[in-house]
C-alpha atoms as a printed R data frame, in Angstrom:
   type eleno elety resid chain resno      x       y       z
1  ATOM     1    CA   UNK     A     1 -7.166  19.858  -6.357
2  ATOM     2    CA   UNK     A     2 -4.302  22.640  -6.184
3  ATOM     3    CA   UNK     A     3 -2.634  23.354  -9.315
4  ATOM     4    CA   UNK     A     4  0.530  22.179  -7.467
5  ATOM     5    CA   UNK     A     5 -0.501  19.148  -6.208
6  ATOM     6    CA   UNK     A     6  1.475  15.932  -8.046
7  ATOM     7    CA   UNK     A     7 -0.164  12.981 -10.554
8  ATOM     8    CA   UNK     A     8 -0.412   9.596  -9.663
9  ATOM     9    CA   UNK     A     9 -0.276   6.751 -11.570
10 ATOM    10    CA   UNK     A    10 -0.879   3.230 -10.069
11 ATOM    11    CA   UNK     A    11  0.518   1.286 -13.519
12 ATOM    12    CA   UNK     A    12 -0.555  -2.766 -13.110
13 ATOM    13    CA   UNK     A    13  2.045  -4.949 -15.027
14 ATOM    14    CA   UNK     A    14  4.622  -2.021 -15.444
15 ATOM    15    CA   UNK     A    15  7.261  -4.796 -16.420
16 ATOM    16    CA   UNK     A    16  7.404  -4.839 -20.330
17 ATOM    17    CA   UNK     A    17  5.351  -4.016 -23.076
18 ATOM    18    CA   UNK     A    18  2.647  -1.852 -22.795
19 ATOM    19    CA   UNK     A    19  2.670  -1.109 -18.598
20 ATOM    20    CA   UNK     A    20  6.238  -0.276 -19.104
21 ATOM    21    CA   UNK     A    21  5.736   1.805 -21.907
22 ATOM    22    CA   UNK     A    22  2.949   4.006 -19.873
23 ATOM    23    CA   UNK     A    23  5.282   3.704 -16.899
24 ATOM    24    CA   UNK     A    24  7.928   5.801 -18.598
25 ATOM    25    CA   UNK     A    25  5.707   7.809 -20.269
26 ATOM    26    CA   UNK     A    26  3.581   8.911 -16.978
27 ATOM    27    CA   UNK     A    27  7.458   9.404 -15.592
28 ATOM    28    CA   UNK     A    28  8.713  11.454 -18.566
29 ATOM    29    CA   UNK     A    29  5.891  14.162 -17.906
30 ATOM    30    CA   UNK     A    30  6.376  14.354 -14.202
31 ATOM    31    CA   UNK     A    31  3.877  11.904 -12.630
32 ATOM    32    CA   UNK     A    32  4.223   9.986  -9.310
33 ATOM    33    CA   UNK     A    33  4.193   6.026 -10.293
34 ATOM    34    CA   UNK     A    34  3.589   2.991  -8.801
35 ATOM    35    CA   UNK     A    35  4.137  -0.063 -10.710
36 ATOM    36    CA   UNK     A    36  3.307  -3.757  -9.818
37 ATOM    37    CA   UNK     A    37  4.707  -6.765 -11.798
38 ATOM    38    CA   UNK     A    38  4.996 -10.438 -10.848
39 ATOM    39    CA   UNK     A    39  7.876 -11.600  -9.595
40 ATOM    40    CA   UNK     A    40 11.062  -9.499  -8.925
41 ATOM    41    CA   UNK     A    41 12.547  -7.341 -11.577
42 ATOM    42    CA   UNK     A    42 16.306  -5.384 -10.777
43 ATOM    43    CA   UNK     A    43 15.623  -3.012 -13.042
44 ATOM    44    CA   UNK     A    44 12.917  -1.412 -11.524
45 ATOM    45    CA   UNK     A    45 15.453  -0.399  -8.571
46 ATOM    46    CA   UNK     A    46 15.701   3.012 -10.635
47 ATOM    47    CA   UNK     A    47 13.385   4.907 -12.016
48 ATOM    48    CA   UNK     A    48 14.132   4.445 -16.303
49 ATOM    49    CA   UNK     A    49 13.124   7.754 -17.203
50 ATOM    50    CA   UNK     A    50 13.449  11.521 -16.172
């Protein structure tokens, strides 16, 4: 893999507790995420970290 090439993250219940919290923390150090949660959740429409 290229030294430029981005992270991924695919984060599975990235709603509260400890998915959000790796979520934000995969964010905070530059990472590409995807997060699932059940339901719908508005505050997901932006990104909470960077």
């Amino acid at each position: 893999m290229p030294a430029t090439a981005a992270k991924s993250a695919l984060i599975i219940g990235a709603s509260r507790g400890l998915g959000y919290a790796l979520a934000a923390e995969f964010l905070n150090r530059g990472w590409q995420v995807t997060g699932t949660v059940r339901g719908r959740y508005e505050r997901f429409r932006r990104a909470p970290c960077r």
